[in-house]
N, C-alpha and C positions, 0 to 999 in steps of 0.2 A: 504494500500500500504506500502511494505518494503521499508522505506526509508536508503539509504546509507550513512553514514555521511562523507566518507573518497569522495564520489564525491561533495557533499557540499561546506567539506573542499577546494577543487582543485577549485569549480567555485567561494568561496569566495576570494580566494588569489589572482585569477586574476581581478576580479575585483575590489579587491585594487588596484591593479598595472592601475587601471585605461584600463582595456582588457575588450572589450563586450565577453559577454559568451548569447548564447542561454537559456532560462530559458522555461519550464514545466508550462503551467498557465490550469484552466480549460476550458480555450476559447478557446487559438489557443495559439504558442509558441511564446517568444517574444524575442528580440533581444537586452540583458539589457545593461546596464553602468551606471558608478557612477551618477545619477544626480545632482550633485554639480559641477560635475568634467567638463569645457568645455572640453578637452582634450579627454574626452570619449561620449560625447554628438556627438563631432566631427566625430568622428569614427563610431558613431550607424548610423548618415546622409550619409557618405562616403562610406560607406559599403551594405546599403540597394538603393542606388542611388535615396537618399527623398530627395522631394523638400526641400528647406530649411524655404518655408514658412507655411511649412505642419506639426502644433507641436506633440509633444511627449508627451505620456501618462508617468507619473510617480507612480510606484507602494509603497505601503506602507504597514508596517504588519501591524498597527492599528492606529484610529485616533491621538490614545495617542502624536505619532512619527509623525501626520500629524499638530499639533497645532505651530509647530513653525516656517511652511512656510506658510500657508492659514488661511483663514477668512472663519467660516462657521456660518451656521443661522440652525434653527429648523427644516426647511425641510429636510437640511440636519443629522441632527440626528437622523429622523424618519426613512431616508433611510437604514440610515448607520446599524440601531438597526436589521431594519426589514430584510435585504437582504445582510450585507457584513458580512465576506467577500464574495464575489461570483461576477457576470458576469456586475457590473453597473460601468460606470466610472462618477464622477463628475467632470461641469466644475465651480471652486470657483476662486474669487481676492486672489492673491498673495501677501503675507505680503512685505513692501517696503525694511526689512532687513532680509529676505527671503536669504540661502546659494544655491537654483536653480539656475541651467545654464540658464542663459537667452538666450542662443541658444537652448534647449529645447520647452522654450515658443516660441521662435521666436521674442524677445525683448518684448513680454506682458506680462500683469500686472494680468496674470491669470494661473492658471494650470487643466489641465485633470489628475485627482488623481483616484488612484481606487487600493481598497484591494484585493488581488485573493486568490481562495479558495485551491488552490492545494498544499498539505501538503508540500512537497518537499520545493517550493519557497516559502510559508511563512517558512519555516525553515531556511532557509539562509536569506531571510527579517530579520528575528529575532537577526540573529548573525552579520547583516554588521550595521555601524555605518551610513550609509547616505542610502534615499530611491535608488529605479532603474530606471531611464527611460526606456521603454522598448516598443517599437511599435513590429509590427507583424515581426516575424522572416521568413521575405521574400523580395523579389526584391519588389521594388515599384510597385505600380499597379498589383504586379502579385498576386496570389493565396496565400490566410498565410497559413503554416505551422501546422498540427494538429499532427505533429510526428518525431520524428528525423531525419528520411530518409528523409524527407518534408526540411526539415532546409539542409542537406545535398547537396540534391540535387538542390538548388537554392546557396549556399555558397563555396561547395567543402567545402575544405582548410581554407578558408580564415576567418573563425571563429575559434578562439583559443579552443572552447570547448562548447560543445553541453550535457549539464545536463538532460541525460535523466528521464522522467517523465513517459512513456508510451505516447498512443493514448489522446487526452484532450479530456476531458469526456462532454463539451457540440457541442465546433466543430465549433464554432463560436462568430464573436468579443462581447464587450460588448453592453451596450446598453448606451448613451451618452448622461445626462441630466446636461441642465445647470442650476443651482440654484442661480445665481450672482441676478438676480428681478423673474419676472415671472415665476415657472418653465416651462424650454421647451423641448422637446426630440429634439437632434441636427444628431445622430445617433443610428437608429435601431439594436438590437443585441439579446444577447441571454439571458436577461429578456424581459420578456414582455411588452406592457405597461401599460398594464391592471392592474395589480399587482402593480406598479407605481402608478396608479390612483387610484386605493383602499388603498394603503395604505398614500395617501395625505386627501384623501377623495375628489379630485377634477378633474376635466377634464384638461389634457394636450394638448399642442397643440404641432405638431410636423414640426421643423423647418431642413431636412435634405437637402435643394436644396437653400444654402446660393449665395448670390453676393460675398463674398471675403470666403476667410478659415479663421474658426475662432476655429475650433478642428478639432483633426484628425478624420479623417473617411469620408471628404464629399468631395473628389477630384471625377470630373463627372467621369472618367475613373477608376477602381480599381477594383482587387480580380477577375482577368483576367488571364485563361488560356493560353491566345495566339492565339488564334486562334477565328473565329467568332461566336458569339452565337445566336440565332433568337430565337423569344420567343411568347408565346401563338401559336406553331406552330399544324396544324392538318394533314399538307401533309409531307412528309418527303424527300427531296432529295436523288439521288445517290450519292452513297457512306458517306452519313453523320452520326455520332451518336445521337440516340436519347436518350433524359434523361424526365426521368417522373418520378410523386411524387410517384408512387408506380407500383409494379410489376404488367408484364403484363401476363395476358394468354397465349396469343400467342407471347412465345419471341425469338426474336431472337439474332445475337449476335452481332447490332447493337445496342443490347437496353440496356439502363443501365437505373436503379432504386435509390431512393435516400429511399427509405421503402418498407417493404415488404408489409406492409398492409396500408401505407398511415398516418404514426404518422409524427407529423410534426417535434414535436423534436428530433426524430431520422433519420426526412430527414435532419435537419439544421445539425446536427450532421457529416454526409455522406455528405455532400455539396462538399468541399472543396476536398474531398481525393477520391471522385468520377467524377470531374472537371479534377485534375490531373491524372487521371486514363484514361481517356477518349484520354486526352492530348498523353497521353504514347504508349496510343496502336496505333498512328499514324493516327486518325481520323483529316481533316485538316478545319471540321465547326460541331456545333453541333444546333440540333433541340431541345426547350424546349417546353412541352406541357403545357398546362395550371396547374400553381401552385395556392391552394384556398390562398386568400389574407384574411388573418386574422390567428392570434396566431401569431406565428415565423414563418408561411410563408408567411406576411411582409415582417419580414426580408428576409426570402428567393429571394423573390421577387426585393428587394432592392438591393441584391448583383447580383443577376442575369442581371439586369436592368444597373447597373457600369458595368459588366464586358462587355455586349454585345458592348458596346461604344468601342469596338479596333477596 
């Protein structure tokens, strides 16, 4: 990918000035600001209308730049060798003179840190002085953003500037393990966990349906077109769309597809921008047919399963 430095330039100065700028990650886009900075932590919550006990992911270009806010152990390093930067976010204790907005944590003694792999924002990672906080560059609960039109069309305006990256090459968020004791998967994404448990060498156990919020990604409602979703469905209503993991023989032009042949990471991919597609051409509930539950259609399943909750 051609990367541009003069748009770089433009989303680093703003976010000096303490200005969310939209950022290019290869999950989905994210919605950044200084993380030091309350002032712009403030603005990422106010602008995306998040809860405010619902914390923020902070990004970093390498551990190096991650030692002087977090406490990390050997699982952690194992991770970090084997799979970042790319799609895993860690949740680790928070050093007690740590420069973190503690309105990013939400007043905790912890962060959800995670390196991303897309050239672009690790290049302005590289050249700004403090990491990003950066959740999904969309309205609360609604659909994240896998492209600029995507961040557009939920913001208008009201983002100072939108760094284009292209389409995010896997299409979906990360995968969320806490390493503070036991590790656990807290949210499913676009690592697997399998690859996780191989490269721990142990079985995880996956804790994504908490009694309080303890990281982003596990409010019951999220990644919500608008409109109602029913699932494992096999009859289809009037006038409804239907979505299936892979194309159909006989289609018509209710049906939309999330693969052509049925790859999972290319439905998790099409998740998101086939949701808001659906949305757009004024269908007002959609039918999902049975997605297989295993690889990352888990996760598929997991996001389909939040969103149907409107």
């Amino acid at each position: 990918m051609k990367i541009n430095l003069a748009n770089i330039k433009k989303a680093q100065k703003l976010l000096n000035k303490r200005e969310c700028v939209a950022i290019p990650t290869e999950t989905v886009y994210g919605l950044a600001g200084n993380a030091y900075s309350d002032e712009a932590c403030k603005k990422i919550f106010k602008l995306k209308k998040r809860p405010k006990y619902n914390p923020l992911i902070v990004h970093y270009y390498n551990f190096q730049n991650l030692k002087k806010d977090c406490n990390f152990n050997d699982n952690f390093l194992k991770l970090y060798k084997k799979f970042c930067p790319g799609p895993i976010t860690f949740i680790l204790d928070l050093k007690r003179n740590s420069k973190i907005s503690r309105i990013a944590t939400n007043k905790k003694m912890t962060l959800a840190v995670r390196f991303p792999k897309h050239p672009i924002t690790r290049n302005l990672l590289k050249k700004l002085k403090f990491p990003l906080a950066a959740p999904s560059a969309n309205l609360s609960s609604k659909l994240s953003s896998v492209c600029p039109a995507d961040v557009k069309d939920d913001f208008g305006k009201k983002i100072k500037y939108i760094l284009d990256g292209g389409k995010s090459s896997i299409g979906i968020e990360s995968t969320i393990i806490d390493l503070r004791k036991k590790p656990k998967i807290l949210r499913l994404g676009g690592l697997d966990i399998s690859n996780i448990q191989r490269a721990l060498n142990k079985k995880i156990t996956l804790d994504n349906k908490p009694s309080k919020i303890s990281s982003p990604g596990q409010l019951k409602l999220h990644y919500s077109p608008g409109i109602p979703i029913r699932l494992n469905v096999k009859k289809i209503k009037n006038k409804e769309a239907y979505l299936s993991i892979k194309k159909k023989k006989r289609n018509r032009t209710n049906y939309y597809f999330l693969s052509k042949n049925g790859n999972l990471n290319e439905a998790a991919k099409n998740l998101y921008s086939t949701l808001r597609k659906i949305k757009n051409d004024n269908y007002t509930s959609i039918a999902v047919a049975k997605i297989p539950n295993k690889g990352l259609g888990k996760t598929i399943n997991d996001r389909l399963i939040r969103a149907s909750k409107f």
